[in-house]
C-alpha positions as CSV (number, residue, x, y, z in Angstrom):
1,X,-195.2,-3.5,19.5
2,X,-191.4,-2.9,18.4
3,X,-189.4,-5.5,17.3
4,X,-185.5,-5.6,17.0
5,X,-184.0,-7.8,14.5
6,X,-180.4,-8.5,14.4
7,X,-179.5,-10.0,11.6
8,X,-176.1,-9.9,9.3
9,X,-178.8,-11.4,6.8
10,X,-181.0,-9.0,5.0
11,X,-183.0,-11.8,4.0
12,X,-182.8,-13.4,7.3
13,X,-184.6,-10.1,8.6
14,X,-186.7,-10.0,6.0
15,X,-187.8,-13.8,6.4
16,X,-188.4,-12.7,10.1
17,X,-190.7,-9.6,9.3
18,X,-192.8,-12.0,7.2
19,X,-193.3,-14.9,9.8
20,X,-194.5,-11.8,12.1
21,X,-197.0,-10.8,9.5
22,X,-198.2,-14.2,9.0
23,X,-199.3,-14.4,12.5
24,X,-201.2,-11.6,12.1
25,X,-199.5,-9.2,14.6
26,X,-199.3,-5.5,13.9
27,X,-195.8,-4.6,14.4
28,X,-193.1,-1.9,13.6
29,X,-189.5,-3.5,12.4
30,X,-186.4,-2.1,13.1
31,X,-183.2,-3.4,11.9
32,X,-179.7,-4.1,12.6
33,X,-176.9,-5.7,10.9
34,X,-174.9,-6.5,14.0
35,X,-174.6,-6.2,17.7
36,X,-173.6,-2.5,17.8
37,X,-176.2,-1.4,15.4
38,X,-178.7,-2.9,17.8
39,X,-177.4,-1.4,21.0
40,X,-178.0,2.0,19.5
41,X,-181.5,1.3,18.1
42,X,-182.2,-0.4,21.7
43,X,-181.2,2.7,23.3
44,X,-183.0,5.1,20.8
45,X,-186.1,3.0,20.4
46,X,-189.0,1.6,23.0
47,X,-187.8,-2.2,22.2
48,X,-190.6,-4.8,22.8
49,X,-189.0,-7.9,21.8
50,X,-185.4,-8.6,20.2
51,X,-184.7,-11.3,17.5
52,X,-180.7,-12.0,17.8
53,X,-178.1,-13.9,15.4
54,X,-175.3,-15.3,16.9
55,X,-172.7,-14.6,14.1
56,X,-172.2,-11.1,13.2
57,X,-169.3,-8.7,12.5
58,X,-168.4,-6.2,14.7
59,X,-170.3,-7.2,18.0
60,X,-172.0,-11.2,18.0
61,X,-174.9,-11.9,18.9
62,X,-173.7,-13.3,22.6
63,X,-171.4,-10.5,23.3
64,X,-174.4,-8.4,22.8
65,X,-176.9,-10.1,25.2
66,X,-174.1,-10.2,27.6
67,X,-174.0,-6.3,27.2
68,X,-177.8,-5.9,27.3
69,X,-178.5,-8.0,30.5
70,X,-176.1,-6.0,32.7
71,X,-178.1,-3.5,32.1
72,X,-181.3,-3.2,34.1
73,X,-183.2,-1.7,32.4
74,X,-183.1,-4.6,29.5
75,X,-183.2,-7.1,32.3
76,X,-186.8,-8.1,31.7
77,X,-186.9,-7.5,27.6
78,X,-187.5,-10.5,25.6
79,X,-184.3,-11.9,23.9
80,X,-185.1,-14.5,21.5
81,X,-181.6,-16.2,19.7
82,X,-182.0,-17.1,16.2
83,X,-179.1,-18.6,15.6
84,X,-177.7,-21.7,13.1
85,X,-175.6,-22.3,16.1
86,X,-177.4,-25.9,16.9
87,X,-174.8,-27.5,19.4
88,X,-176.3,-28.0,23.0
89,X,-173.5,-25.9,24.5
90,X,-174.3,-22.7,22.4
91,X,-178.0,-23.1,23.7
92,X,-176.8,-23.4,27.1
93,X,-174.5,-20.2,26.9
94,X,-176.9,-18.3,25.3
95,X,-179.6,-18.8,28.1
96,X,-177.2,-18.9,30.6
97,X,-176.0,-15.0,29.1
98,X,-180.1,-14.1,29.7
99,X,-181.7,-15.4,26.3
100,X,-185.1,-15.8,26.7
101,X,-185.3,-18.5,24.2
102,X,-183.8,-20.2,21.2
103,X,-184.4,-20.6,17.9
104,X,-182.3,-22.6,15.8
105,X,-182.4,-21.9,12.2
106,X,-183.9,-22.5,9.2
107,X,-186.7,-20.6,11.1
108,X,-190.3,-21.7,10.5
109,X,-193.7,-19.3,11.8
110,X,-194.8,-22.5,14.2
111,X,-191.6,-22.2,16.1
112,X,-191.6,-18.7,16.3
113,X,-195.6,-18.9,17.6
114,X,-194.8,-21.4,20.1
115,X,-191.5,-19.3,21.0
116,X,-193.7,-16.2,21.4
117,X,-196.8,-18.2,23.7
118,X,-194.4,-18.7,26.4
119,X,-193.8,-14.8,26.9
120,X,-196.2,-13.1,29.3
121,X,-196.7,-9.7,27.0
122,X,-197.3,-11.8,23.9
123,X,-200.1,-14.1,25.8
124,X,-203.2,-13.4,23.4
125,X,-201.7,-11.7,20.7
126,X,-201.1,-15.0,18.7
């Protein structure tokens, strides 16, 4: 399994790799600092789940999924928001946008476990 995280934060990715080991899932990181970063690694990797902030430089997190799901080839690929956007409306965007879920940070490895049961390819694996 491949696993995008986008993430201004290196500690925010780094936080996010861990919670990922804690569960006990054998995985293989890649990283991006923004939205454009991750485009490219989405293009030049097989991408099994992505782990988006909202508020990046260059390319946000929303702009991204908004370039990602008019694609269709990404239109069944796990987006999961993890975001300290909290407010109800920046929820609704994001899954109206294609989000395939929303975390709001800080982010703990329950939340991301329960996040993770409700998508079909991860059913078992935690």
């Amino acid at each position: 399994m491949t696993i995008l995280i986008v993430d201004d934060s290196r500690i925010m990715r780094n936080t996010v790799k861990g919670m990922f080991i804690g569960l006990g899932l054998s995985f293989t990181a890649v990283e991006a600092s923004n939205g454009e970063e991750a485009i490219t690694l989405l293009e030049a990797f097989p991408i099994d789940l992505v782990l988006l902030d909202w508020n990046m430089p260059r390319l946000s997190g929303i702009e991204f999924l908004k370039i990602v799901r008019a694609k269709e080839k990404y239109k069944q690929l796990p987006i999961i928001m993890v975001t300290s956007e909290s407010a109800k409306f920046s929820v609704i965007e994001a899954l109206k946008h294609g989000a395939t879920d929303y975390i709001i940070k800080p982010v703990n490895i329950g939340t991301v476990k329960e996040k993770l049961s409700k998508i079909p390819r991860f059913n078992g694996l935690i």
